[in-house]
C-alpha positions in Angstrom: 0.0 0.0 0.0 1.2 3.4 -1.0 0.2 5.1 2.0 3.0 7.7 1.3 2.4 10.7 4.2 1.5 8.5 6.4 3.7 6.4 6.1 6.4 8.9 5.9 5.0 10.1 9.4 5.1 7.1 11.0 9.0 6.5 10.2 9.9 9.9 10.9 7.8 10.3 14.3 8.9 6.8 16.6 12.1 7.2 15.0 15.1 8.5 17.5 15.8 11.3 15.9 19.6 11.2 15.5 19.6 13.9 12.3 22.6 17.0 12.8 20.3 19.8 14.2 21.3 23.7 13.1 23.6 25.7 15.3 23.0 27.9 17.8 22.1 31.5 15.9 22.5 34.7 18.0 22.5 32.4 21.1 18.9 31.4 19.7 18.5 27.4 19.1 16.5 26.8 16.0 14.2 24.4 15.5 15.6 21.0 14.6 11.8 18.9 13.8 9.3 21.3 12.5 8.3 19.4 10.0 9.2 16.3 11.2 7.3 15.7 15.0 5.1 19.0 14.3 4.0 21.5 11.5 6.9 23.9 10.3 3.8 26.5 9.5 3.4 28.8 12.3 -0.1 29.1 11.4 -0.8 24.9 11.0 1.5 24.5 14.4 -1.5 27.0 16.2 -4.4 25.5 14.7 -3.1 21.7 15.5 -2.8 22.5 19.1 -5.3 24.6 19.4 -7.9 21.3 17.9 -5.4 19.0 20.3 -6.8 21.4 23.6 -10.7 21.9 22.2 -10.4 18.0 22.3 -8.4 17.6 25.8 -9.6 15.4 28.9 -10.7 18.5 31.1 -8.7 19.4 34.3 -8.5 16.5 37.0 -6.8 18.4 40.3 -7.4 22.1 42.4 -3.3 22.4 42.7 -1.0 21.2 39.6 2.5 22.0 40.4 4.1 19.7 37.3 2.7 18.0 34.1 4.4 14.9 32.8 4.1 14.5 29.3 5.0 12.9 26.2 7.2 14.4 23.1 7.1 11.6 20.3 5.4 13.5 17.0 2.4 15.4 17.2 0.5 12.7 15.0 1.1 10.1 17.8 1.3 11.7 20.9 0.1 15.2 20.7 -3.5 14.7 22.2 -2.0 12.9 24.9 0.5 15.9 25.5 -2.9 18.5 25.4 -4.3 16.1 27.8 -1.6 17.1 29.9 -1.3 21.2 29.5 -5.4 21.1 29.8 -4.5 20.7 33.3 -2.9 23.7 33.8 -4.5 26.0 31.0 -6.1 29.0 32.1 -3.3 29.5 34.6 -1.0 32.6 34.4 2.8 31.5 34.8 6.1 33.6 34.3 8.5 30.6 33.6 8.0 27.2 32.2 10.4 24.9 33.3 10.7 22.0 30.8 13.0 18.5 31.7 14.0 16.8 28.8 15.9 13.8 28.6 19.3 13.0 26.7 18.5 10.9 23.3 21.2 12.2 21.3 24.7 12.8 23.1 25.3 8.8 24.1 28.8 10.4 26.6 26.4 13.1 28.5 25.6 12.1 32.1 25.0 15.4 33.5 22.3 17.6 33.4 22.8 20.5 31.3 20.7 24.2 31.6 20.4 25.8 28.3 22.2 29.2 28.7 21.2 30.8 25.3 18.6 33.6 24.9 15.9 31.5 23.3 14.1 28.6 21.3 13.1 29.4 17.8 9.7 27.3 16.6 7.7 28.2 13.2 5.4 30.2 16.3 8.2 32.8 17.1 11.1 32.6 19.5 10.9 31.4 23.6 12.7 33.8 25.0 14.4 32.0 28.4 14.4 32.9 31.6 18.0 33.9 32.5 18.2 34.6 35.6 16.0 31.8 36.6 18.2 29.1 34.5 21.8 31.0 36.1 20.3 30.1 39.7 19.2 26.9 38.7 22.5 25.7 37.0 24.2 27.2 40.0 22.0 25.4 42.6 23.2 22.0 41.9 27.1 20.6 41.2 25.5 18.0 38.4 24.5 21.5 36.3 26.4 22.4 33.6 25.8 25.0 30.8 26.6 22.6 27.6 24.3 24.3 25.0 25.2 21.8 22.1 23.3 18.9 24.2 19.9 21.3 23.2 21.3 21.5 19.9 19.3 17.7 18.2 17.4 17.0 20.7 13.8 17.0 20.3 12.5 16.1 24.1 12.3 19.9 24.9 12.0 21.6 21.5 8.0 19.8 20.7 7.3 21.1 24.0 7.8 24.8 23.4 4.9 25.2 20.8 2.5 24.2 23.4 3.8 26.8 26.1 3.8 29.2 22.9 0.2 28.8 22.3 -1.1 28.5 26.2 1.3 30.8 28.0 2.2 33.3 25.2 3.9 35.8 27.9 5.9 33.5 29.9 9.7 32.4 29.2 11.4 29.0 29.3 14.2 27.4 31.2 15.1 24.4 28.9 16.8 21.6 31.0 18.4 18.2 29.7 18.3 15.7 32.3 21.1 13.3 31.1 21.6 10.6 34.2 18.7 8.0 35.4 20.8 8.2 39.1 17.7 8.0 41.2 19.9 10.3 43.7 21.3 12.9 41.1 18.2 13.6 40.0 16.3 13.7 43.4 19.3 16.5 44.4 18.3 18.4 41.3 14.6 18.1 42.0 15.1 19.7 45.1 17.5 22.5 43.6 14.8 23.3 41.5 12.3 23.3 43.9 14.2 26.1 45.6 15.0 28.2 42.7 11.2 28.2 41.4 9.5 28.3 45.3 7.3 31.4 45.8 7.2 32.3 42.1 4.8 31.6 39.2 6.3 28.6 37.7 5.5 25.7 35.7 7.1 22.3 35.6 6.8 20.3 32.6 8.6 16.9 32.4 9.1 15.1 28.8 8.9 11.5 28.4 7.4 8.6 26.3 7.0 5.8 27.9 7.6 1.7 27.0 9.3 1.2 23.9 8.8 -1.0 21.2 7.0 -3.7 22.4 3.9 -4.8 21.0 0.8 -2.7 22.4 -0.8 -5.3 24.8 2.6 -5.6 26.7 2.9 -1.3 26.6 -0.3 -1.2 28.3 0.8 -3.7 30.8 4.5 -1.9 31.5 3.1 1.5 31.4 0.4 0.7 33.8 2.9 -0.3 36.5 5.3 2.4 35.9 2.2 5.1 36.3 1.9 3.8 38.9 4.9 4.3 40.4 5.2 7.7 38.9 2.2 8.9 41.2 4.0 8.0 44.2 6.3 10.8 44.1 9.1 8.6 45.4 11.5 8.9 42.5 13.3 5.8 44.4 10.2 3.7 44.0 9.7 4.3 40.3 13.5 3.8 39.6 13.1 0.4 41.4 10.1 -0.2 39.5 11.8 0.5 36.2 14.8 -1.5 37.2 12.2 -4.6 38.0 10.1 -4.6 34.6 13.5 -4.3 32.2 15.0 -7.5 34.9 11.2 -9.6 33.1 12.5 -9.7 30.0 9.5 -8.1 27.9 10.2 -8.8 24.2 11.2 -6.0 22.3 11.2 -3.6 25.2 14.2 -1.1 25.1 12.9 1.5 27.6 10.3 1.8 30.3 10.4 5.2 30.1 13.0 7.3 27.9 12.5 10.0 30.5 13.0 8.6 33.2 15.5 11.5 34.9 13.0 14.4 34.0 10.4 12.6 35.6 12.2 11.5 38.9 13.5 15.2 39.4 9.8 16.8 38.9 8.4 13.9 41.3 11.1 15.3 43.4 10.5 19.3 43.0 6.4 18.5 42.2 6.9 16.9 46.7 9.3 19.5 48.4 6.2 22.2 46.8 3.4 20.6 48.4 2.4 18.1 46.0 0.9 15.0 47.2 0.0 12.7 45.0 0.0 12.3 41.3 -2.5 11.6 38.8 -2.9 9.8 35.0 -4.8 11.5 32.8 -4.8 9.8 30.1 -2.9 7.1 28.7 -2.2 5.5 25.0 0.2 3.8 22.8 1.1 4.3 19.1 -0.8 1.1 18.1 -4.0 3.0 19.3 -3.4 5.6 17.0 -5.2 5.1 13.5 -1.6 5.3 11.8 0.2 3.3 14.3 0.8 -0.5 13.8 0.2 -2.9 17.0 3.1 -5.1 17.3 5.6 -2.4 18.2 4.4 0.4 19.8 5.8 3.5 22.3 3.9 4.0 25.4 2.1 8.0 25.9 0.7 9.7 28.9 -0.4 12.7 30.7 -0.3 12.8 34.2 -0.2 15.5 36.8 1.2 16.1 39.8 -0.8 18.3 42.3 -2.0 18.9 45.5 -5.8 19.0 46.5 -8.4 16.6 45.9 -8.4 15.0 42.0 -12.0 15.5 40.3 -13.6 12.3 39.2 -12.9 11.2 35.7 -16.2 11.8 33.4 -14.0 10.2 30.2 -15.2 7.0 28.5 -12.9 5.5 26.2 -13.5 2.4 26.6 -14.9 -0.5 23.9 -18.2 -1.8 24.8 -18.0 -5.5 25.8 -21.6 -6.4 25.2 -22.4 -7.0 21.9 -24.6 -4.9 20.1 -26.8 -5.8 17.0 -25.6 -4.4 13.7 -28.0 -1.9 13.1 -27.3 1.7 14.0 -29.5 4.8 14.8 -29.4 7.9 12.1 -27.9 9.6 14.7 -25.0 6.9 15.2 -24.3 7.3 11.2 -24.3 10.7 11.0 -21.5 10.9 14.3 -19.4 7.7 12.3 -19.7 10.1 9.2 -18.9 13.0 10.7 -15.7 11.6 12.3 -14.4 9.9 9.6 -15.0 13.2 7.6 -12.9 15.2 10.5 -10.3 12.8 10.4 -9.3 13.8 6.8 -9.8 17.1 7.2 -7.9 17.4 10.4 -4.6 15.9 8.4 -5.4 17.9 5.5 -5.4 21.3 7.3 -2.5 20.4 10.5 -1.0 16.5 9.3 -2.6 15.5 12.9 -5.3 13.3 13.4 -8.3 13.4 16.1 -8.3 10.6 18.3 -11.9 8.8 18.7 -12.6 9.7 22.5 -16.0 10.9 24.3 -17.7 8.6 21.9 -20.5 6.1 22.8 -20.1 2.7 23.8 -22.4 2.0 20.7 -20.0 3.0 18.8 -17.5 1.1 20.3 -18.4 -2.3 19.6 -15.9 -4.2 17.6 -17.0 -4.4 13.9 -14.8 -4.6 10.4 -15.3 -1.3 8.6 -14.7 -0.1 4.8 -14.8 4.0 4.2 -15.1 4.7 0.9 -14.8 7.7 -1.0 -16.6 9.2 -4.2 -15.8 11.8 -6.4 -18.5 13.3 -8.8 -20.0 10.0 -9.1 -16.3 8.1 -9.8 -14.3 6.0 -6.9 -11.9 8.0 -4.9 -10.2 5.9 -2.4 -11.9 2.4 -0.9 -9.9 0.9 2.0 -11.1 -1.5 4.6 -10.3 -3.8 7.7 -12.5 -7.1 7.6 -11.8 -8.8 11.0 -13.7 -7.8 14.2 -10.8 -6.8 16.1 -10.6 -2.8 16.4 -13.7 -0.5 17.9 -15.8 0.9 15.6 -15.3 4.5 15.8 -11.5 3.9 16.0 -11.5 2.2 12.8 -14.1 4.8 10.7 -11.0 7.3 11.4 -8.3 4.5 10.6 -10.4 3.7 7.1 -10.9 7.1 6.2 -7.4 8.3 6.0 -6.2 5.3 4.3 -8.9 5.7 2.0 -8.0 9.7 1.3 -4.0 8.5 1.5 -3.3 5.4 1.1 -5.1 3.9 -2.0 -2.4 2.4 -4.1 -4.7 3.2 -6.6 -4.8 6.9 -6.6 -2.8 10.0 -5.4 -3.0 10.9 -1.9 -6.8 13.4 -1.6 -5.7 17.4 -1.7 -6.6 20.3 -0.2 -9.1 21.0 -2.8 -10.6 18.1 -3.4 -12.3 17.4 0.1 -15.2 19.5 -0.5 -15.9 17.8 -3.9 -15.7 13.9 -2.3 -18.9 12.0 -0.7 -17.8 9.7 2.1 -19.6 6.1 2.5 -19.5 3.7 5.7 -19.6 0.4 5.5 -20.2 -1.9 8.7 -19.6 -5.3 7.9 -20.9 -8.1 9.9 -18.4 -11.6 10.5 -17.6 -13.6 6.9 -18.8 -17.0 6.9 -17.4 -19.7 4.7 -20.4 -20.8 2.3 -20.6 -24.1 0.6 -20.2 -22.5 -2.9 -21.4 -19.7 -5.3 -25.2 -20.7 -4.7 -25.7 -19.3 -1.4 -24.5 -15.7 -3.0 -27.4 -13.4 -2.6 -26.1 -10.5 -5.2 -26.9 -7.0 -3.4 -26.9 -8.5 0.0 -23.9 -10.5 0.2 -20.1 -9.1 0.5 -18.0 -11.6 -0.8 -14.4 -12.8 -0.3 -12.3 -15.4 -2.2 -9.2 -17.0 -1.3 -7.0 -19.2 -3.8 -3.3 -19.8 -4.3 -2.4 -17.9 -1.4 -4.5 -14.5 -3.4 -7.8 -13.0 -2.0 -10.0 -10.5 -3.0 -13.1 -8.6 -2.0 -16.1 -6.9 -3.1 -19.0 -5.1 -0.7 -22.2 -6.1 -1.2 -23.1 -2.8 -2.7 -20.9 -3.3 -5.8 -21.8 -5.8 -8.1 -25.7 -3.7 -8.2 -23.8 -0.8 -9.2 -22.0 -2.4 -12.0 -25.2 -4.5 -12.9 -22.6 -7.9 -12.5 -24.7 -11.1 -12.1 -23.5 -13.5 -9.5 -20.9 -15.0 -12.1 -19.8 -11.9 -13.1 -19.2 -11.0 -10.2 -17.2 -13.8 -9.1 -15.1 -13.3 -12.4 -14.2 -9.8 -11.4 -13.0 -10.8 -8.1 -11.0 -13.7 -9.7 -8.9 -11.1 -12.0 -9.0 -8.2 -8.5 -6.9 -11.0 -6.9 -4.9 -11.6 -10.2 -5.9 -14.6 -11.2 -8.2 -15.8 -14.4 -11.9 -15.6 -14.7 -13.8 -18.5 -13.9 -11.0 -19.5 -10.9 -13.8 -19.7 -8.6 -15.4 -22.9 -10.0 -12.8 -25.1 -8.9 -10.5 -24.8 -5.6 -11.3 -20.9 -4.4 -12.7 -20.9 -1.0 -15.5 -18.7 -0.9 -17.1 -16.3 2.4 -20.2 -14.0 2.6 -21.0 -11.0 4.5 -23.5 -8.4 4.6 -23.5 -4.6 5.5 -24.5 -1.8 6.6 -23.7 1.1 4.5 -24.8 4.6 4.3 -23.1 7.6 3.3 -23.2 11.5 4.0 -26.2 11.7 1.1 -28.9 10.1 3.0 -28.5 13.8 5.5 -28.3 16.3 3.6 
């Protein structure tokens, strides 16, 4: 599948980024990823976080002294990061202090302050705190002013354009937090915690979480190691780290690439009243539409206040019970609507919504094929048969492989999304049939396998192209590149039905 942005995206974004950044210019650091993690348009960058917070889990705690959040690309882990900022938003602070961790320099175990004047992003320049980052490097002996660690690495920089948008007036003090010393980076917690006490001041610590494993293991590490994190014992959660890398998960690298930023704000978050910490909201790549399964990175959001936490009012969940197949005009019209904003959303910011807030309806586990048409003509037709994925989750998943990932066409632009009709199809479980006789034409999908080759048609097909039964099985014989007639002898054959309706039937 030529899936071509996406899949561009998807390398570019889990990737460690390990590209040669620019130099320092004017003692300003410019931006090493726009256009890699995040948009390099100053006015896409706004819009995309400004969609990220209209979308954010709404504030969970009275007293947030620190945010933890994730700083993979904006496709992946962006909501997750707005998650995080929602909880502070609307709050006036002077300094933003952001941790990052060390990805690129492999010999730096200390924990440089960034000494220069400012960050550069599409949105304008950070200016930094100076003073503020001159105490702080001066507070603790593991501080060093090594500017060139800033220089590739992308922990702090994707976090700048969210302080940009939410705290326009304040300045930054960009830290890189290169040792996992449980001790180290308790001492600079507490250095920091003295340098920022008694002023307005925001603590903002950087970190994916699990990497590489496949997504059902993430969820199972990362739950843990939240768990830790809300402890505010950095010792705990360094033990707890140590303890899930001694199991042996396959394919996992990292609990948590930020770890040091996270112990020193635990650390700070405690000695400034702090008492507890809580997850906002959690996901891994494999739960985004573009992200594949089997090896995922871990995202959350979690805050670390004082005060008592507000009850969670999210659902996010699948339903478990199963629900019939039909769906209300009001259930379409959402499904429609959602796989419409998808496109749009990557169209006009190349981020994606998430499919959260949505009804457990809508949630139930169903195959899906969104398929688009163009003044009457075929546009894009992607689908995902088994019933493995949640509805909703896969409308949005279909519909931007439909608009860019159809081998069969050029990816959708700008200018064509107003001109293209969007269709749903909810397909119920294939069933192996006995042979071409118990193929209803009109209300029966169907799927043939042969030679290690399979093709399939929706049901609504073969009454558009006025294809008999046969002729219809000869058309799926050459789709799957093989000759006509292959199906009377050796082709396994499977029937469905669906539910289709499109964005016609409401206007």
């Amino acid at each position: 599948m030529r899936s071509l942005l996406l899949i561009v995206l998807v390398s570019l974004s889990l990737a460690v980024a390990c590209q040669a950044g620019k130099p320092l210019e004017n003692d300003v650091r410019s931006p090493t990823f726009a256009g890699r993690f995040y948009p390099d348009s100053g006015p896409v960058l706004r819009l995309a976080i400004q969609k990220f917070m209209e979308d954010a889990v709404p504030a969970r705690v009275k007293d947030p002294v620190a945010i933890i959040v994730p700083h993979a690309g904006y496709i992946y882990s962006g909501q997750i990061c707005a998650d995080g900022y929602e909880q502070v938003s609307g709050r006036s602070y002077d300094t933003v202090v952001i941790l990052g961790t060390n990805h690129t320099n492999p010999g730096f175990g200390k924990i440089s302050v960034f000494s220069g004047d400012g960050y550069r992003t599409p949105l304008g320049i950070a200016e930094v705190d100076k003073r503020m980052a001159s105490a702080l490097a001066a507070a603790d002996s593991d501080c060093v002013l090594e500017d060139l660690v800033h220089v590739r690495e992308h922990s702090v920089e994707v976090q700048v354009p969210f302080v940009q948008v939410l705290f326009p007036k304040a300045r930054i003090v960009p830290v890189i937090v290169g040792t996992q010393d449980a001790d180290a980076c308790s001492r600079f917690g507490r250095a920091l915690a003295n340098v920022v006490k008694g002023s307005r001041t925001l603590i903002v610590a950087s970190t994916d979480l699990s990497h590489y494993p496949d997504a059902k293991d993430a969820a199972a590490v990362d739950k843990e190691t939240l768990a830790a994190v809300v402890t505010l014992d950095a010792v705990v959660l360094h033990e707890k780290i140590k303890s899930l890398m001694n199991r042996q998960v396959p394919n996992l690298d990292t609990c948590a690439c930020g770890e040091g930023p996270i112990m020193a704000a635990m650390t700070a978050a405690k000695a400034l009243g702090a008492t507890g910490g809580t997850v906002v909201s959690y996901l891994n790549s494999g739960d985004v539409p573009v992200g594949e399964r089997t090896r995922v990175v871990g995202y959350a959001a979690v805050v670390l206040a004082g005060g008592e936490e507000k009850p969670s009012r999210q659902n996010d969940g699948p339903s478990k019970t199963p629900a019939a197949v039909t769906l209300t005009p009001s259930e379409k019209k959402t499904l429609l609507a959602f796989a419409r904003e998808s496109i749009s959303r990557y169209l006009a910011t190349r981020t994606i919504p998430l499919a959260r807030g949505f009804d457990p309806r809508l949630q139930i586990h169903r195959g899906v094929f969104v398929t688009l048409m163009k003044k009457g003509e075929l546009r894009g037709c992607i689908g995902h048969v088994p019933a493995d994925t949640p509805l909703v989750n896969l409308v949005g998943a279909m519909a931007l492989k439909s608009a860019f990932g159809d081998p069969r066409f050029y990816p959708l632009g700008d200018e064509e999304l107003g001109q293209v009709e969007i269709e749903i199809s909810m397909l119920t479980l294939p069933k192996i049939i006995s042979g071409p006789a118990d193929i209803l034409v009109g209300r029966d999908g169907v799927i043939l396998q042969k030679e290690g080759r399979a093709a399939l048609f929706l049901p609504q097909v073969a009454p558009k192209e006025g294809w008999g039964r046969d002729e219809t099985l000869d058309h799926l014989c050459l789709k799957a590149g093989l000759d006509r007639g292959c199906w009377k002898e050796g082709a396994q054959l499977s029937t469905f039905q669906a539910v289709v309706f499109s964005e016609s039937e409401f206007r």
